[in-house]
C-alpha positions as CSV (number, residue, x, y, z in Angstrom):
1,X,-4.9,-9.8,4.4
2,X,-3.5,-6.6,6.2
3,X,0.1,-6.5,4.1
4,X,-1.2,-7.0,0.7
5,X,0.7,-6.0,-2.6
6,X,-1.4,-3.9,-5.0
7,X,1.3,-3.9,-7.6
8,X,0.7,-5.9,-11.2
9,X,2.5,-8.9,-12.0
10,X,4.0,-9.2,-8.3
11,X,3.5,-12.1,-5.8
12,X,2.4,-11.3,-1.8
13,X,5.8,-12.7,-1.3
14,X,7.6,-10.5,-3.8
15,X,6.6,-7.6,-1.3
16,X,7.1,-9.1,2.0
17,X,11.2,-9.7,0.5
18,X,11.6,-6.3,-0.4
19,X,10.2,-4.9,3.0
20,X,12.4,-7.3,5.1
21,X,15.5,-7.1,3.0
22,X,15.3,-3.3,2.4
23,X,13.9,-2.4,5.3
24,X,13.6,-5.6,8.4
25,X,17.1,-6.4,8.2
26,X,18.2,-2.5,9.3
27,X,15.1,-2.5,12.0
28,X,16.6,-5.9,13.4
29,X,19.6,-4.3,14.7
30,X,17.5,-3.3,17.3
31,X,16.9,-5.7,20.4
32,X,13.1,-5.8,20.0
33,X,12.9,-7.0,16.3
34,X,14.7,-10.1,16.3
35,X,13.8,-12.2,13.1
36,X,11.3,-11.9,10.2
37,X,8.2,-12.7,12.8
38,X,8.8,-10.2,15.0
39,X,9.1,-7.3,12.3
40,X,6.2,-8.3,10.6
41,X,4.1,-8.4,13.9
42,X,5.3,-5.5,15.0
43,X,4.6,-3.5,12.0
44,X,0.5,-5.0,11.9
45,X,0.5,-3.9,15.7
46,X,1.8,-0.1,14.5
47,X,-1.5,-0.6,12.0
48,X,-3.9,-1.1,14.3
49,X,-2.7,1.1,16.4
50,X,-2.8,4.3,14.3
51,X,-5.2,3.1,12.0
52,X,-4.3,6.2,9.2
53,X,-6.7,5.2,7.2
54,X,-10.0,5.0,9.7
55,X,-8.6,8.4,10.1
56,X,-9.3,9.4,6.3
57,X,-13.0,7.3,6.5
58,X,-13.7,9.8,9.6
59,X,-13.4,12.6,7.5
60,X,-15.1,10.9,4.9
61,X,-12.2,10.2,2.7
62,X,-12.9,6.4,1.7
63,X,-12.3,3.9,-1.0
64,X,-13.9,4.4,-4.3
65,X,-15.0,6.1,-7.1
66,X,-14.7,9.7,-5.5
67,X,-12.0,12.0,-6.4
68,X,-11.0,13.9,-3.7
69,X,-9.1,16.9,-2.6
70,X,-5.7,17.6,-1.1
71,X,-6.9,19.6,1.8
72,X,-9.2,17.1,2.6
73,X,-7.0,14.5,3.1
74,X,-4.3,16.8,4.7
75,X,-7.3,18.4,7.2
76,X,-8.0,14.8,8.4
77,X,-4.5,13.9,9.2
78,X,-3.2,16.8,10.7
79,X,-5.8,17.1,13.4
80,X,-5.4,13.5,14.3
81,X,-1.9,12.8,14.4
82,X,0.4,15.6,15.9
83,X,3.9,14.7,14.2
84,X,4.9,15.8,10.7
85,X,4.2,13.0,8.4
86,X,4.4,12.0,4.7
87,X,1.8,11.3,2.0
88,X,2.9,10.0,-1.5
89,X,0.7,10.1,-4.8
90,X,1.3,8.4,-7.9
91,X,0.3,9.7,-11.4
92,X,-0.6,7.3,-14.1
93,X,1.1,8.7,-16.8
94,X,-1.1,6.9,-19.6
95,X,-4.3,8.5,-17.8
96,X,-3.0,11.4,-16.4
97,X,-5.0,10.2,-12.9
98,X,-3.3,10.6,-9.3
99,X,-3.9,7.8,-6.9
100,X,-3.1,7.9,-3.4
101,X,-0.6,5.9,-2.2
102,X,1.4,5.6,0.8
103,X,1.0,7.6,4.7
104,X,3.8,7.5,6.8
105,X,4.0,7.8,10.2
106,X,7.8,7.5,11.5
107,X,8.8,6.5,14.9
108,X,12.3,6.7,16.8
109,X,14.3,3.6,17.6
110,X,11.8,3.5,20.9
111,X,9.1,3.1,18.7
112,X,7.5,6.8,19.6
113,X,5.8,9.0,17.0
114,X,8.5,11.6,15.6
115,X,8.5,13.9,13.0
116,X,9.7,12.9,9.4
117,X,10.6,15.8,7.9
118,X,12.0,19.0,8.8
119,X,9.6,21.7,7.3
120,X,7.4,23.8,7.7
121,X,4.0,22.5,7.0
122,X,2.9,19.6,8.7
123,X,2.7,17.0,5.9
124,X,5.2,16.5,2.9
125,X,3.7,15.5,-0.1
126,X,3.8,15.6,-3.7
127,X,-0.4,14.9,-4.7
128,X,-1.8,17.4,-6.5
129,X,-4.1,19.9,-5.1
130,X,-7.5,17.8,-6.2
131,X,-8.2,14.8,-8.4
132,X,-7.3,12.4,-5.8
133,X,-8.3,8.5,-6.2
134,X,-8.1,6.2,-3.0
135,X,-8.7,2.6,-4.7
136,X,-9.6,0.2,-2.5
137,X,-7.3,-2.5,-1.6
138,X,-8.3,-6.3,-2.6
139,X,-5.5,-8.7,-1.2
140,X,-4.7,-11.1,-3.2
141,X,-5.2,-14.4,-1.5
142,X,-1.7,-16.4,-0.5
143,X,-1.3,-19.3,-2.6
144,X,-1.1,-22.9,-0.9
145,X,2.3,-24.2,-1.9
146,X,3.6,-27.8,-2.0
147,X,6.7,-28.3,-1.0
148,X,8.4,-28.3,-4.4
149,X,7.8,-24.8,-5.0
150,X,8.4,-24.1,-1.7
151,X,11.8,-24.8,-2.8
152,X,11.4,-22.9,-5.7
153,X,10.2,-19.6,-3.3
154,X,12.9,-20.2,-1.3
155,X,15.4,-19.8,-4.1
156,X,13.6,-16.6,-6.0
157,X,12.1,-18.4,-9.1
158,X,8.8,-19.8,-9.6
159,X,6.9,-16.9,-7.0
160,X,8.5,-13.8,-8.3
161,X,7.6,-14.9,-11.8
162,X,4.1,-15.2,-11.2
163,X,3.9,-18.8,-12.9
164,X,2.9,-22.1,-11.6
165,X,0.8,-24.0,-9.5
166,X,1.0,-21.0,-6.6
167,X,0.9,-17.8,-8.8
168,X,-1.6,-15.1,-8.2
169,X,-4.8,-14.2,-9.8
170,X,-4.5,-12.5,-13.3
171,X,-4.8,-8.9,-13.2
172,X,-8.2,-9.3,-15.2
173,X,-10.0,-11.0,-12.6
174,X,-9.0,-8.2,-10.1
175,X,-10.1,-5.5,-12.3
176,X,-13.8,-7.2,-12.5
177,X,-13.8,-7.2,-8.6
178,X,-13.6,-3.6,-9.1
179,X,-15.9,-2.8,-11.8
180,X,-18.6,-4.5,-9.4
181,X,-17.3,-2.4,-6.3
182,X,-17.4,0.9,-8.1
183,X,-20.8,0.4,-10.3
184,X,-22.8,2.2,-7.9
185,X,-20.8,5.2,-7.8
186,X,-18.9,5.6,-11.4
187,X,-17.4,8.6,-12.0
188,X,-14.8,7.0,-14.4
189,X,-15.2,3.9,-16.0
190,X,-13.8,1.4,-13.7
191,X,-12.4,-0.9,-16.1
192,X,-10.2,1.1,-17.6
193,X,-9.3,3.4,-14.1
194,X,-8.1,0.1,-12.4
195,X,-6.0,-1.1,-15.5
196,X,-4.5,1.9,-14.9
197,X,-3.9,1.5,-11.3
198,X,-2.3,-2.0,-12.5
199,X,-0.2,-0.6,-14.9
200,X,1.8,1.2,-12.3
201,X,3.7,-2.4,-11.4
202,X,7.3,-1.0,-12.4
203,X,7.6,1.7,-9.9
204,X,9.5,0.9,-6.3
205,X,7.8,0.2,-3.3
């Protein structure tokens, strides 16, 4: 529910590999992230401790239809959080729309804020000055698995392909949840904005 992946044609567990291969297996060098459980935990804990994005909803910055501006999401961060931070956008290329997409807060190997970059303005980022989209997220649920395709996860197949008993809801049925969330607020027909957002499932975490 709180580590979902928002990426098309990509299991949960395609995501939670990448983060603990790429990224778990370096952190648990250090004495306080031992195995798989205690990464995970500890990076929900970090969540709901700096809570980025009831930052942005405080400044009025929420999920939807709403396009917003760089300075407003840049405002909202900087007078919160008082280390030098990152914010990526992503540009459809099809619809020419920016959607924002990651916040990073880094921490030291004693888990204290610290700055990410060393320039001069407070956040590093590559959105554009306005035309901002912040989709909301809709997890896609974890599928039940027998113990066969267990197996299967275990070994990289039948999950990462999407197929079987255990795969994840078609993109289409995601992109209805949508329409209905953004009906009472269109600015862009929904439909067509979250196909987009779905069509950005070849670019790296």
């Amino acid at each position: 529910m709180r580590w979902p992946n928002i990426y098309a044609g990509k299991s949960v567990y395609s995501l939670w590999k990448h983060e603990w291969l790429k990224h778990g297996t370096c952190a648990a060098e250090l004495p306080s992230i031992g195995d798989e459980h205690d990464y995970f935990a500890l990076g929900l804990h970090w969540s709901a401790t700096y809570q980025p994005l009831s930052v942005l909803e405080t400044a009025g910055v929420r999920p939807g239809a709403d396009r917003f501006q760089w300075a407003q999401i840049r405002d909202a961060l900087t007078a919160h959080f008082n280390t030098k931070m990152i914010v990526d956008c992503e540009l459809d290329r099809e619809t020419k729309l920016w959607y924002l997409t990651q916040i990073k807060l880094c921490l030291d190997k004693s888990f204290v804020p610290t700055d990410c970059h060393n320039k001069s303005e407070p956040i590093s980022t590559g959105c554009p000055a306005e035309g901002i989209l912040y989709p909301p997220i809709i997890p896609t649920p974890v599928p039940v698995l027998k113990p066969e395709q267990a197996e299967k996860l275990e070994s990289g197949t039948e999950q990462e392909q999407g197929t079987g008993q255990g795969k994840t809801p078609a993109k289409e049925e995601l992109v209805e949840i949508f329409t209905i969330e953004l009906s009472k607020n269109e600015v862009v027909p929904p439909t067509s904005r979250w196909y987009s957002w779905y069509r950005m499932s070849g670019r790296p975490y």
